[in-house]
C-alpha positions in Angstrom: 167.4 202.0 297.2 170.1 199.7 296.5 174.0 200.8 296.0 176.1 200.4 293.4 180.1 199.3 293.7 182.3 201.6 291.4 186.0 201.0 291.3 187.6 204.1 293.3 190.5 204.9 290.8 188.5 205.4 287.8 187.6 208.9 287.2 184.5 208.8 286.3 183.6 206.9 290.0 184.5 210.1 291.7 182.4 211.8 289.4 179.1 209.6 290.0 179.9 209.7 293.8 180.6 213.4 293.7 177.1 213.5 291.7 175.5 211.5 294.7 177.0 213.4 297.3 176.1 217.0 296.4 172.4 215.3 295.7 172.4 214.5 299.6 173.0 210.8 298.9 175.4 208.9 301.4 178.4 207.2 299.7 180.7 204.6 300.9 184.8 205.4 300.7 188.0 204.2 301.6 190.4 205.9 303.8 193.5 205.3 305.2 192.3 203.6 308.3 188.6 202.2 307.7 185.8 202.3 304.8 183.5 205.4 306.2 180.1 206.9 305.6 180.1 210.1 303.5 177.6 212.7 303.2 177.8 216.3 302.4 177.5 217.7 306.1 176.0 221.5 304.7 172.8 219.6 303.9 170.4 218.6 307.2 168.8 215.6 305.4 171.9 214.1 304.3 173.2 214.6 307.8 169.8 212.6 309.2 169.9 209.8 306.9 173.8 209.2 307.6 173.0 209.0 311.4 169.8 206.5 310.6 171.8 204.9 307.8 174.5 203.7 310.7 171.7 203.5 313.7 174.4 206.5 315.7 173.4 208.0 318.5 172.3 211.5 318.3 174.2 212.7 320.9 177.5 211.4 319.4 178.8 214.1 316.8 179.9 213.6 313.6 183.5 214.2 312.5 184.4 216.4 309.2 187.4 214.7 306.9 189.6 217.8 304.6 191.7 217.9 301.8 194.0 220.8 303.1 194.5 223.6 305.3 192.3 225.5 303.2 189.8 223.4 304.2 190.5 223.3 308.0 190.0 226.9 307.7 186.7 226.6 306.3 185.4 224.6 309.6 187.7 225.4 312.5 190.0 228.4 311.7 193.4 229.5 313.2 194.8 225.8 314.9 195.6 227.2 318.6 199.4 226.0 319.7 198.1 222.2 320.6 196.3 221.5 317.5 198.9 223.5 314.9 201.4 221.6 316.7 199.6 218.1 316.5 198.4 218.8 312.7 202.3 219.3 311.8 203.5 216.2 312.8 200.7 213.8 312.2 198.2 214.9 309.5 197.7 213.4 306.6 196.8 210.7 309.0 194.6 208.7 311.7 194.3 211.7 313.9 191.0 213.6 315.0 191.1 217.2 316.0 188.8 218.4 318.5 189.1 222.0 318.0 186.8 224.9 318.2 184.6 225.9 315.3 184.8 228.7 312.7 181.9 231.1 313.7 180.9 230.6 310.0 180.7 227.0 310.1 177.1 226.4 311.5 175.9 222.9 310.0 174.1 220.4 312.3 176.7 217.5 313.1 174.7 215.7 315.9 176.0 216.4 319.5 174.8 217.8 322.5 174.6 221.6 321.9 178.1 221.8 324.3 179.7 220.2 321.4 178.2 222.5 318.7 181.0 224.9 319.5 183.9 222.8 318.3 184.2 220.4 315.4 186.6 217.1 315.3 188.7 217.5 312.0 191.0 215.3 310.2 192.7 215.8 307.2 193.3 211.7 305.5 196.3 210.2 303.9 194.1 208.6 301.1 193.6 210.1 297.4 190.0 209.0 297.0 188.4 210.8 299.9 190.9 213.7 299.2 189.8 214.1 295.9 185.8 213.9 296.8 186.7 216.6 299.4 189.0 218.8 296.4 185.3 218.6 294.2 182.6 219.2 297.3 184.8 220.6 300.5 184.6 218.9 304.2 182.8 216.2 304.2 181.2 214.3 307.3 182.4 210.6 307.6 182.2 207.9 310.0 183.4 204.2 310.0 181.4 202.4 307.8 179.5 200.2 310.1 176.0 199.6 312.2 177.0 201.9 315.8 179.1 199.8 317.9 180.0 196.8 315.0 183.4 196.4 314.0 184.0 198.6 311.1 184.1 197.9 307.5 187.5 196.8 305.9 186.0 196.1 302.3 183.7 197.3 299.9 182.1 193.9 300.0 181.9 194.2 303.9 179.7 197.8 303.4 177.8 195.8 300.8 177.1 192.8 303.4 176.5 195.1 306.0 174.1 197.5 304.8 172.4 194.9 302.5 168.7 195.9 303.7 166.4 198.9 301.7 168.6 201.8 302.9 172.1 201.6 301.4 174.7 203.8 300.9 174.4 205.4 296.6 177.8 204.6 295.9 180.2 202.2 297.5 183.8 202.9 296.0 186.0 200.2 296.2 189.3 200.3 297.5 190.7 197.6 298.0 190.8 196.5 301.7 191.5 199.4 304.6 191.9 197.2 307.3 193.9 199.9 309.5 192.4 201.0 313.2 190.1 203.9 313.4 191.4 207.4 314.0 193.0 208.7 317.8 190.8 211.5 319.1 192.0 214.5 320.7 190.5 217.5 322.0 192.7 220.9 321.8 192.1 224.1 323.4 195.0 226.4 322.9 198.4 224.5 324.8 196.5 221.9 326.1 195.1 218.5 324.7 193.1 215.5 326.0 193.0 211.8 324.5 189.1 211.5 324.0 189.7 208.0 322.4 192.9 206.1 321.4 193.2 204.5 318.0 195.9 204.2 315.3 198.4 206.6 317.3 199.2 206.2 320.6 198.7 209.0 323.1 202.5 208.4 324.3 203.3 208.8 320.4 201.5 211.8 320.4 203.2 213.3 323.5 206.6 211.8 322.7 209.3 214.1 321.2 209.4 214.9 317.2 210.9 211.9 315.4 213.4 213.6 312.8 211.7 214.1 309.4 208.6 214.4 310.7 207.3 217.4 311.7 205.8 219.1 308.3 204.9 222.7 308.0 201.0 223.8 309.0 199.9 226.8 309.0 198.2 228.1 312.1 195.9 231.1 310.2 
């Protein structure tokens, strides 16, 4: 089924995407770093068709994108020291949590069943996505692109990319996001790991508090 290209800051765009979403449709959005894949990650089959939409491994898990610490809540939790501490000087931004799950939060995110027991997180520094996560909650995204092609910095480029008979619903246009993909890490309580470098450097992330920028998070 072919997509359609909405204009992100029209109102009525969210809506339709929202619409497509909850239906277990996949939707293309922009973020602060790279256009991503969206689907609602409480339903199995929208789940599937995201990881056969992009060609992704099984083994590779999906990430969740949030609108809030409400939200992490919902999927991960109380932060442990590492994480809280991360989260407070670098979210909303191009940073990946790997932290353990809520016991609650039991969706199917791809992974090997060792990684079932945490969940990577990120809260985004972009109103679209924000807002499609205020209307539906987490949401799973990935870069918009075929596994192991550059990602998407256009709505054209999704368009290009997934031109064949399985497409995302929606595509909401954004204008360009041509920043790099999110830095990984994986917390457990005071210690971290860089699982893959992106946008932040890992001696950024281990460097001392620049003034101004550690904002309050809560840890519960």
């Amino acid at each position: 089924m072919s997509g359609v290209v909405l204009a992100a800051g029209d109102a009525g765009s969210l809506r339709q995407a929202a619409e497509a979403l909850a239906d277990g449709h996949i939707v293309a959005v922009p973020t602060d770093t790279v256009y991503g894949l969206a689907a609602d990650p409480t339903q199995p089959e929208a789940v599937a068709r995201l990881f056969e939409l992009k060609g992704r491994p099984d083994d590779v898990p999906l990430p969740v994108l949030v609108a809030g610490p409400e939200q992490v809540s919902q999927v991960a939790g109380e932060l442990d020291l590492a994480a809280a501490e991360l989260a407070a000087r670098f979210w909303p931004g191009p940073l990946t949590l790997v932290v353990p799950r809520r016991p609650t939060f039991t969706v199917d995110l791809g992974g090997p069943t060792s990684a079932r027991q945490t969940v990577g997180v990120r809260r985004p520094d972009h109103p679209v996505v924000v807002a499609l996560c205020e209307l539906l909650g987490p949401l799973a995204v990935t870069s918009a692109n075929l596994h192991g092609a550059p990602p998407a910095t256009s709505a054209s480029d999704v368009a290009e990319t997934f031109a064949g008979s399985i497409q995302p619903m929606v595509i909401l246009d954004g204008g360009r996001c041509d920043g790099v993909p999110s830095t990984v890490v994986e917390c457990r309580g005071p210690a971290s790991r860089c699982l893959r470098e992106g946008a932040l450097a890992w001696s950024v992330l281990h460097g001392p508090p620049q003034p101004g920028s550690v904002r309050d998070w809560p840890r519960g």
